[in-house]
N, C-alpha and C positions, 0 to 999 in steps of 0.2 A: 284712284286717288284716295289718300287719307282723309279722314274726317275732316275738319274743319269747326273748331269752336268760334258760333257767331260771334261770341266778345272777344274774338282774339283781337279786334282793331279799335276796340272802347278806349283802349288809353289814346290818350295824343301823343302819337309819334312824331313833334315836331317841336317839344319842348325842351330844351336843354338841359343835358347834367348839371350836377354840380363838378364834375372834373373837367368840364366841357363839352360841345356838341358833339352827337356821335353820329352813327353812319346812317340811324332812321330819319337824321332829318331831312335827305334828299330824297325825293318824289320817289315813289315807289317801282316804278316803271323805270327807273333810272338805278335802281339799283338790281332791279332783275337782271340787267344789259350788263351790270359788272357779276353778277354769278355765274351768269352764262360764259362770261368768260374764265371760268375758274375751271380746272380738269385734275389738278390733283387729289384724290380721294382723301387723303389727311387732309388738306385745306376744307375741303367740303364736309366732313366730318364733322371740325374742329367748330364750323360758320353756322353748322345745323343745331350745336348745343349752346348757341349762343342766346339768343330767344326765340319764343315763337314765331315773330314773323319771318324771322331768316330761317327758323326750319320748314315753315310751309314752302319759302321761295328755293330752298336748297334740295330738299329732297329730293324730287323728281332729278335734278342734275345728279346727283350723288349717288342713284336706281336705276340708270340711265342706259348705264354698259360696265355692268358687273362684272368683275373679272374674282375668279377664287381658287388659291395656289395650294395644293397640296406638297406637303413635305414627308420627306419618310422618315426623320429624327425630326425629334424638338429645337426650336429654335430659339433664342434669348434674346433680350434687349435689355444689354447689360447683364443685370444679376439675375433678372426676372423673368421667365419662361413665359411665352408667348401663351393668352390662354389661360394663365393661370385663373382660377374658381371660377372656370368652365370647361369649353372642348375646345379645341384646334382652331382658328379662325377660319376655314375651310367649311369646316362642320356648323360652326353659331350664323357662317352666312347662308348657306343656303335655310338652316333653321329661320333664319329671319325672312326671309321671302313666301317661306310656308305657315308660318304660325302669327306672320302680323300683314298686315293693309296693305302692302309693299310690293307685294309684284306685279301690278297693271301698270308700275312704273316703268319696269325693267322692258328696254328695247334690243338690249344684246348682252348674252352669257356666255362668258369663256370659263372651262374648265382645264386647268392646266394642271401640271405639274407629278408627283411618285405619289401614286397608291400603294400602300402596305397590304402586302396579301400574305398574311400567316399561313406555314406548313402548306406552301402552295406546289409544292413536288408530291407531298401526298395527295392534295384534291386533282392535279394531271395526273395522275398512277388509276387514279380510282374512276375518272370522266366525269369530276363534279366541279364545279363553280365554287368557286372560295365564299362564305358566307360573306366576308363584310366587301365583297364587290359587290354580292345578289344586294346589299342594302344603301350603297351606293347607287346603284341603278335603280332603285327603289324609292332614293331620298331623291333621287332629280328628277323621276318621272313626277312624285307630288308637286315635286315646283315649277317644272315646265308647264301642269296642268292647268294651273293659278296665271300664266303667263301669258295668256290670251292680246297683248299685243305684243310680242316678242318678235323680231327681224330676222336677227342672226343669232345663231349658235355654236359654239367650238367646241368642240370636245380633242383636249389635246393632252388627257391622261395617259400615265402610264398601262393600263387596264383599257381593258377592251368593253366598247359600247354595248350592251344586249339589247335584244329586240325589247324589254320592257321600255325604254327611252324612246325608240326608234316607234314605238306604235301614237306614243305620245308626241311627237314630232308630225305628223301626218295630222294630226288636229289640230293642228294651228293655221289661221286663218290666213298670216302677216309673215310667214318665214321666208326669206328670199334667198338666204345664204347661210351654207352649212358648210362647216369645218371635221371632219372626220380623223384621227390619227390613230393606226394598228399599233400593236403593243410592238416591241422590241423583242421581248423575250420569245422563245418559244413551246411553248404550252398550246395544250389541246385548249379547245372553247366552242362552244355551240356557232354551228354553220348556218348564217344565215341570209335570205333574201330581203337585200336593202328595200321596203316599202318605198311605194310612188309618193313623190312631194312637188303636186302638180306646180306653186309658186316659186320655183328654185329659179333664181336667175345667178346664184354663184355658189358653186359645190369644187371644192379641194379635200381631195384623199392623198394622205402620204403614210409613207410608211408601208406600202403594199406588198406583201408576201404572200402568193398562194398557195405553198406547200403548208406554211402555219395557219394562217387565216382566210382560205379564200369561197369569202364572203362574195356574190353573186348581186353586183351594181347594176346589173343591165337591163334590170326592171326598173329601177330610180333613174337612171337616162333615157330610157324610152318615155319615163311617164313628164318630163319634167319637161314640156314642149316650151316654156320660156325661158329655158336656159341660155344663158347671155357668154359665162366663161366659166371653164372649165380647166383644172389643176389636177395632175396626177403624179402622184412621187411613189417612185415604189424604192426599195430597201434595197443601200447599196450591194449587198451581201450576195442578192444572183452575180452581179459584173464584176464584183472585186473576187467571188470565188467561180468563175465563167461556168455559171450553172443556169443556162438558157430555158426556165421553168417558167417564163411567163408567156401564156399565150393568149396578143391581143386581139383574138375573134371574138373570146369569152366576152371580154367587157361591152363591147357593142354588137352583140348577137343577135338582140329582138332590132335593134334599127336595121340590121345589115337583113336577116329575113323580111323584115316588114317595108324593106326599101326606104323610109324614111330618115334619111340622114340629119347628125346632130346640124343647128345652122346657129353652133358658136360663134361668137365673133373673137373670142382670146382662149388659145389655147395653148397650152402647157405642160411640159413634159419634164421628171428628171429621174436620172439614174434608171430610162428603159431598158433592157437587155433583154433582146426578146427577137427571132427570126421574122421578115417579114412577112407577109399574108395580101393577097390581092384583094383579101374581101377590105383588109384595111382600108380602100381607096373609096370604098362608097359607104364609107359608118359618119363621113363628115362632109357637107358641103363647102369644098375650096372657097368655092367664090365667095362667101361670108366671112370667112377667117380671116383676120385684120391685124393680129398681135401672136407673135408662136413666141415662146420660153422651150427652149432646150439645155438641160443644166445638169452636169455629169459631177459627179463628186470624186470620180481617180478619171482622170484624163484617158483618155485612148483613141487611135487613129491607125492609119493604115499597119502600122509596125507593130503593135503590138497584138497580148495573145487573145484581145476579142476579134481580132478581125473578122473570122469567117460568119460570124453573128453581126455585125454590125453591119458589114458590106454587101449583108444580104437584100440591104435595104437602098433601092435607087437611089439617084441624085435629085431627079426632078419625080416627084410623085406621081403625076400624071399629067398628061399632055392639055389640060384645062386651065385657062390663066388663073392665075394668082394676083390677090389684090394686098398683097402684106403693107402693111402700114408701118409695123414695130414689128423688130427683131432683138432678141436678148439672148446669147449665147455664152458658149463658157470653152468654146471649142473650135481651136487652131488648125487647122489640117488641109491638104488638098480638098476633100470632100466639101466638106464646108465654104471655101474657097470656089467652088465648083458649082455647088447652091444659090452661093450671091447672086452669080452668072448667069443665070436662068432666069431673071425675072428684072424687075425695074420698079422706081417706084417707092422706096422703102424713105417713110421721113421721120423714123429716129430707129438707131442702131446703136445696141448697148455690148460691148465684148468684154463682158466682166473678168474680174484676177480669179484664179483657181486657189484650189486648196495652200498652192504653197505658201511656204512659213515668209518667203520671201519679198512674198506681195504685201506684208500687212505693214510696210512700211509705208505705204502710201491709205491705210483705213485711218478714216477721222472719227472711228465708232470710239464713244465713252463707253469704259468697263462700267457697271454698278459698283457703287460702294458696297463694301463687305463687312465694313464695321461690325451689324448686328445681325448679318445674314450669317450661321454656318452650316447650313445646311441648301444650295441654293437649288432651283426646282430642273429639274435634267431635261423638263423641255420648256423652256426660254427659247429653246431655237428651235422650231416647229420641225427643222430637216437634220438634226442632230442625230451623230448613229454611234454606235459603239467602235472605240478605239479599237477592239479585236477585232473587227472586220474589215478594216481601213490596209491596204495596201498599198507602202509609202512608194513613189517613184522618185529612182534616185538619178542623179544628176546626169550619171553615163547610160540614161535609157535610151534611145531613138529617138522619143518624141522629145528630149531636149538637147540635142544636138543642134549647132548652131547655123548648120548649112541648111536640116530641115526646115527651121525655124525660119532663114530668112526667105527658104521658097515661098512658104505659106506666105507667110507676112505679105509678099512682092503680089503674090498672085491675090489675096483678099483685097489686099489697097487697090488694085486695077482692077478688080470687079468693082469696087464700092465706088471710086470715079467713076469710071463709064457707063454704071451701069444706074447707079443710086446719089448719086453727090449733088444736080441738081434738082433734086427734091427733101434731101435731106435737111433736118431742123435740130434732129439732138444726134451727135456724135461720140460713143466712147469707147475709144480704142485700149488694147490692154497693154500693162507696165511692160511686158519684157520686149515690146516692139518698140526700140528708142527710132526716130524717124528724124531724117537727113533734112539737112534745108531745102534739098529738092523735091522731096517727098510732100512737105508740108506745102510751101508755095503751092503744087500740084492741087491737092485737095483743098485749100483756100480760096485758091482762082475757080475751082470747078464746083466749088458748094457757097456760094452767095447769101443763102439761108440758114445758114446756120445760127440757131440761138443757144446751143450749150454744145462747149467741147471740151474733151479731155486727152489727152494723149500725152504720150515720155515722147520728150525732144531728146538730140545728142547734145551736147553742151556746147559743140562748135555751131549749132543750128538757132540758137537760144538770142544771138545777134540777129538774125535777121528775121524773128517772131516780132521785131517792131515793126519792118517791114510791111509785114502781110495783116494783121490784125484791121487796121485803116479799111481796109476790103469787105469786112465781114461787118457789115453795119446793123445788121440785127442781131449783133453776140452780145449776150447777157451773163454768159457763165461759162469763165475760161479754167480749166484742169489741166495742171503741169504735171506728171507724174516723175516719182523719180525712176528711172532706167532697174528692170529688178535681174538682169538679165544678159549676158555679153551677146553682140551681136559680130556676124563678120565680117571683114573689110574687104571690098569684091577686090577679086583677085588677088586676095591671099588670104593664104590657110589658117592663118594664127589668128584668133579669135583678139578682139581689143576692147576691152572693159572701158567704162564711163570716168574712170579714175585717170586711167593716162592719157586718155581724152584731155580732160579735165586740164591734169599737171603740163602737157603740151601747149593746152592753148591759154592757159597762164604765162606761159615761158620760166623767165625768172624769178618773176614775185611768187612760184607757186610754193616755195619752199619756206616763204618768209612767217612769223607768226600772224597769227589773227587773219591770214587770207582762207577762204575756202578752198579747200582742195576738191570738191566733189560737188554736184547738185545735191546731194543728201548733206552735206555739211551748210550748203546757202539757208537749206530749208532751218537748220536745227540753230540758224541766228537766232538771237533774241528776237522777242518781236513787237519792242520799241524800234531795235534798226530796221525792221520789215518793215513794218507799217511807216516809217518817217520816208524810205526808199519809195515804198510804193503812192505814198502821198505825191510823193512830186513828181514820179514816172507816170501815172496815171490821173496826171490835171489838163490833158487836153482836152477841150468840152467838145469838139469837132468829131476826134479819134474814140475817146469812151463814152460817151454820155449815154449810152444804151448798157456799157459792163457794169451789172449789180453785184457781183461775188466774182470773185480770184481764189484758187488754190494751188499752192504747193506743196506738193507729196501729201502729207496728213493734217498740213495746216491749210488754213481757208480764210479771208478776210471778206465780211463787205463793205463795201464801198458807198458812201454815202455822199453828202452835196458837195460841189466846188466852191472854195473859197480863199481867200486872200491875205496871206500875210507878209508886214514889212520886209524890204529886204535888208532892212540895217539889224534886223533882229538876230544873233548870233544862234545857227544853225549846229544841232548835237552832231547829226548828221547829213549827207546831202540824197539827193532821189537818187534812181538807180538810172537815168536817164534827163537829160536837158531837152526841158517841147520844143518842135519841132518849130521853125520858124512859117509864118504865113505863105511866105514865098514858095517852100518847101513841101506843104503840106499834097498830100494825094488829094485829086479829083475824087469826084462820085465814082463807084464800081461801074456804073450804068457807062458813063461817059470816058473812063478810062481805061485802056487795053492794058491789061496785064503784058508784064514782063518780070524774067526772073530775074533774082538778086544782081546775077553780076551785069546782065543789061540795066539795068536803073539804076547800076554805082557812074554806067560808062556812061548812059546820058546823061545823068547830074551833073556831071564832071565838067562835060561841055558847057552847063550853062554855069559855070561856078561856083553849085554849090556843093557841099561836102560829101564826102562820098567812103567807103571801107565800111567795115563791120557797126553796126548799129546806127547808121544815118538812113535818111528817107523818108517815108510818108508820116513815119512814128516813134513813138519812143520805142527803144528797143529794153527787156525789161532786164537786162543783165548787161548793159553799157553804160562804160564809165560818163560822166559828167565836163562836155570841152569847157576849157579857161574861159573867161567872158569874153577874152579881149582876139579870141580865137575861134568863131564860131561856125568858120568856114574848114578848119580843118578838118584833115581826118581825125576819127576815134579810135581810140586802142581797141581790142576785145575789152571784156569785161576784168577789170581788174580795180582792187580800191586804191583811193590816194589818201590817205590820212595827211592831214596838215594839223600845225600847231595855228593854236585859235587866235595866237594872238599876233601874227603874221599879217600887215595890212590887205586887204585883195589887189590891191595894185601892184605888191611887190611878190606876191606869189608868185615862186617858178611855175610856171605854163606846165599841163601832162606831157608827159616824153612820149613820143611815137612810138615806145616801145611798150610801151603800158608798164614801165618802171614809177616805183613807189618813190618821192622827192626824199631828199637825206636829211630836211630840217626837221626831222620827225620820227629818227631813230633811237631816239631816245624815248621815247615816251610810247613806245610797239607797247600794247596792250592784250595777251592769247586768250584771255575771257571774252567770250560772248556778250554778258552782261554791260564791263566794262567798254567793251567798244562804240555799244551805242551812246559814251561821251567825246570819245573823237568828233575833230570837225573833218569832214570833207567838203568837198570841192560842189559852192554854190550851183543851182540847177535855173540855167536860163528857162523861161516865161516868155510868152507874148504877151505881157501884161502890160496896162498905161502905169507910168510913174514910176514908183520905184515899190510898186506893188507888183508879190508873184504869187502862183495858181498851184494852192494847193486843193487835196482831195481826202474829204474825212475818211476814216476808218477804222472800222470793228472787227475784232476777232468772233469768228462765227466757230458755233458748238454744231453738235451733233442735233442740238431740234430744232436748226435753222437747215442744214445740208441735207437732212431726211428729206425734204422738201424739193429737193433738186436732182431730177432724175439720175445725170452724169453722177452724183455720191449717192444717192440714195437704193438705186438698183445694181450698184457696184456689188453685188455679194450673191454666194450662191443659194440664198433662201429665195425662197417665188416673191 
């Protein structure tokens, strides 16, 4: 810790300015409570040069988790060169940790970003180390040295680590978790034997190549007997160029001689390409392993040219149970398929999108602004590989044919029912599997648990997701994705895309302006009319009172408390559904027997209530809104009714059975998005007393709210 000047608290921090009172005159202990909540390094920066008592209270937050980016060009802000009348900002921080009071602060160091290594084809020609890396690894060993409580460590330069660091890492008392990243390029570099770092309870290596770097881990896994989880990414570059050079006996050698198996509990793989090996089956004790990541960056499955590598490798590893808790995968296939099937038990399953370009229509990730950034750091993505290595897979491959596609699919959803759905809690299914209303009901009825789902419905399925939701009474976070992908329609050949889906079960109105033509066009509404739709679709307190966030495709709302507004108050737009009346409402899951869609149209019927597409226990979240005076009727599919506002509700024509848009309001068809959400639609019945109805607040959610939520946030293929 810094010094401390006794008179730093002689003045009276309770007297007021002359401009007014400021922020020392709340108790002191009450203002540490709001630093502590501060994480942005400008904010904390800016709160430390304010005076001294907020620099004593800021500091240590500010020292805390150091993060320092290297750039290989100069970067500007605005006219003015970053740095200017000094060095790099890379360079003045670690300078600051070494030459002032400052680093007993620091509890976690990331070093990211391009190291410049001048005429570095001559120092590989010659077998020497480039000067300003030997002083790089030279300036962070003096400040790891000073770091005496430091946690974690990243090292995720472009340059490779030297044993000068790595000796200095082993002296640390408090290190539990290390970040390792191999260089990219390939250049010769001193071979070395990673030293033991008895405290390790979390080590990820990516970047693994052992024709350029192979650097010898298996002394650091033998020695690291508290190892909790364990990360391994090697370089797409063996799989994309089918050059089977890695072989994994090396890396768990002394456990696999010394018979003592790693007893990880999260283990992690991406981009293996490597033939199997028996000794693999005793380097790890199954029965401790609780979370597997397997994450491919070019897809491959039975058909294509890795196969004779990949399938070298069983289905089921070995005949010892498996206690998997988490699975996050990135990979469609029979095999995998084949894998679920073996075991039980799994209660969160993550099947994230792949590389393709096609899936990022459903990513809620913010870009960085670029404003003052030109130069940005080339590892921001710790699994990022060079564009020259990458082998695109095109549309007429094998693995994207649509009859493979829907075997896999058929045969994964009927492992994950039978075998894992009632134990299941987080659910996320990947975009090109758009899934039938049969399909979904299935895994509804059969996973009772579920507190976060994500999955592509087909748009004719999207009616009876009212249905089935009422069931899942511990759903917290539902994920609609849009369809990235055509699927087939059994028994017949011709593939049918989401669009004529879509235009189909429109009928008429699909051709008219301002109607969606697609789940991707509903997404890309305004989102005044989202949020007013999902206001009043989502005001049953019975049916959601457990759902905190909704998303569609790349947008996401949460959901906040239920409340009440007049009904005489002239609505812009109406919900995307009318609540479901008391009568009508679904039993507990406990006490009530599932039945599918078209049984619970034909028992309702019986007792007369409404029945067709989007009636039942719940709102349905893409069904139009019945007349008031009609509440027994059937519902059209989803289709809008724009009305003119000043049409009394009494003499309003009724919706047509046909989901026809009324003709008093052809005049005023509005094709902007923006514009639409000042149409009125057709009021959203309430079980409300009075002439009071049930709405539900709502916020559009960012990217540092969704990070937070497994189904978005492990959507991607970094660990």
């Amino acid at each position: 810790m810094a010094a401390v000047n006794r008179n730093m608290f002689d003045a009276c921090v309770g007297n007021e300015q002359p401009q007014g009172p400021s922020l020392l005159v709340l108790p002191l202990n009450l203002i540490a409570q709001i630093v502590a909540c501060l994480d942005d390094p400008g904010d904390l920066a800016r709160l430390c040069q304010t005076c001294r008592v907020l620099n004593y209270m800021t500091l240590p937050q500010l020292y805390r988790n150091l993060t320092l980016t290297s750039y290989d060009k100069i970067r500007y802000r605005g006219d003015e060169p970053e740095g200017m009348g000094s060095a790099s900002p890379f360079t003045m921080g670690l300078n600051a940790v070494i030459t002032r009071p400052y680093a007993s602060l620091v509890r976690s160091l990331t070093l990211r970003g391009d190291w410049r290594e001048p005429e570095l084809e001559e120092h590989a020609r010659v077998g020497r180390v480039p000067d300003s890396s030997m002083m790089l690894n030279i300036a962070v060993r003096a400040a790891v040295d000073r770091m005496q409580e430091l946690e974690e460590f990243r090292w995720e330069l472009s340059t490779k680590m030297l044993e000068t660091v790595y000796l200095g890492l082993t002296r640390l008392p408090k290190l539990t978790s290390l970040t390792l990243r191999f260089p990219s390029s390939r250049h010769p570099r001193p071979t070395l034997v990673i030293p033991v770092m008895p405290h390790l309870r979390y080590l990820k290596i990516t970047d693994i190549d052992p024709l350029c770097y192979p650097d010898d881990i298996s002394t650091l896994l033998f020695g690291a007997k508290k190892l909790n989880e364990l990360k391994m990414h090697w370089s797409p570059r063996m799989r994309n160029m089918q050059e089977p050079s890695v072989m994994v006996h090396d890396y768990f050698r002394k456990c696999i001689s010394a018979k003592k198996p790693l007893t990880v509990k999260k283990f992690g793989m991406a981009n293996l390409y490597a033939r199997h090996s028996e000794d693999f089956n005793t380097a790890f004790d199954h029965c401790m392993v609780e979370e597997v990541t397997v994450l491919n960056e070019t897809r491959s499955d039975g058909a294509s040219l890795n196969t004779f590598v990949d399938n070298s490798w069983p289905v089921i590893p070995q005949q010892k149970p498996m206690h998997l808790k988490s699975m996050r995968v990135n990979i469609y296939n029979q095999r995998q398929s084949e894998f679920l099937g073996s075991f039980s038990g799994l209660e969160r399953l993550y099947m994230v999108s792949t590389n393709d370009p096609s899936d990022n229509i459903n990513s809620p990730r913010e870009l960085a602004p670029s404003a003052i950034t030109l130069t940005p750091p080339a590892s921001d993505h710790t699994l990022s590989t060079s564009n020259d290595h990458i082998t695109p897979v095109t549309a007429d491959s094998p693995s994207n044919l649509p009859a493979l596609q829907a075997r896999a699919r058929d045969t994964s959803l009927n492992s994950i029912v039978l075998n894992h759905a009632a134990t299941l809690r987080h659910l996320l299914l990947p975009a090109r599997w758009p899934l039938s209303s049969q399909i979904i009901a299935r895994i509804v009825h059969a996973s009772p648990q579920l507190e976060q789902l994500g999955f592509a419905a087909e748009i004719s399925s999207m009616d009876t997701l009212g249905l089935l939701l009422p069931f899942l009474r511990n759903l917290k976070a539902l994920r609609l994705l849009v369809p990235t992908r055509t699927c087939m329609i059994p028994g017949s050949e011709e593939p049918c895309t989401q669009h004529s889906k879509f235009s189909a079960h429109l009928g008429k109105d699909s051709g008219k302006p301002g109607a969606p033509k697609s789940f991707a066009d509903f997404v890309e509404l305004d989102d005044e009319v989202l949020m007013e739709k999902l206001s009043e679709a989502l005001a049953d307190q019975q049916v959601f009172r457990q759902l905190k966030i909704i998303g569609f495709g790349r947008k996401a709302f949460l959901l906040g408390d239920f409340h009440s507004t007049p009904t005489d108050h002239p609505q812009s737009t109406t919900g995307l559904q009318s609540q479901t009346p008391i009568a009508s409402r679904a039993p507990s899951a406990e006490a009530h027997q599932y039945k599918s869609p078209q049984s619970y149209g034909e028992s309702e019927a019986e007792n007369g209530v409404a029945t067709g597409p989007g009636s039942g226990p719940g709102p349905g979240l893409l069904s139009p809104t019945p007349n008031p005076t009609q509440t027994n009727s059937p519902r059209p599919p989803y289709t809008f009714h724009p009305k003119t506002s000043h049409v009394p509700q009494q003499h309003q024509q009724p919706p047509s059975m046909l989901g026809k848009r009324s003709r008093d309001d052809d005049s005023s068809i509005i094709a902007s998005n923006r514009k639409m959400s000042h149409q009125t639609f057709e009021p959203c019945l309430l079980g409300a007393p009075g002439n009071r109805t049930l709405r539900r607040r709502l916020q559009r959610a960012g990217w540092d709210v969704l990070k937070h939520w497994e189904i978005w946030g492990l959507d991607t293929q970094e660990f």
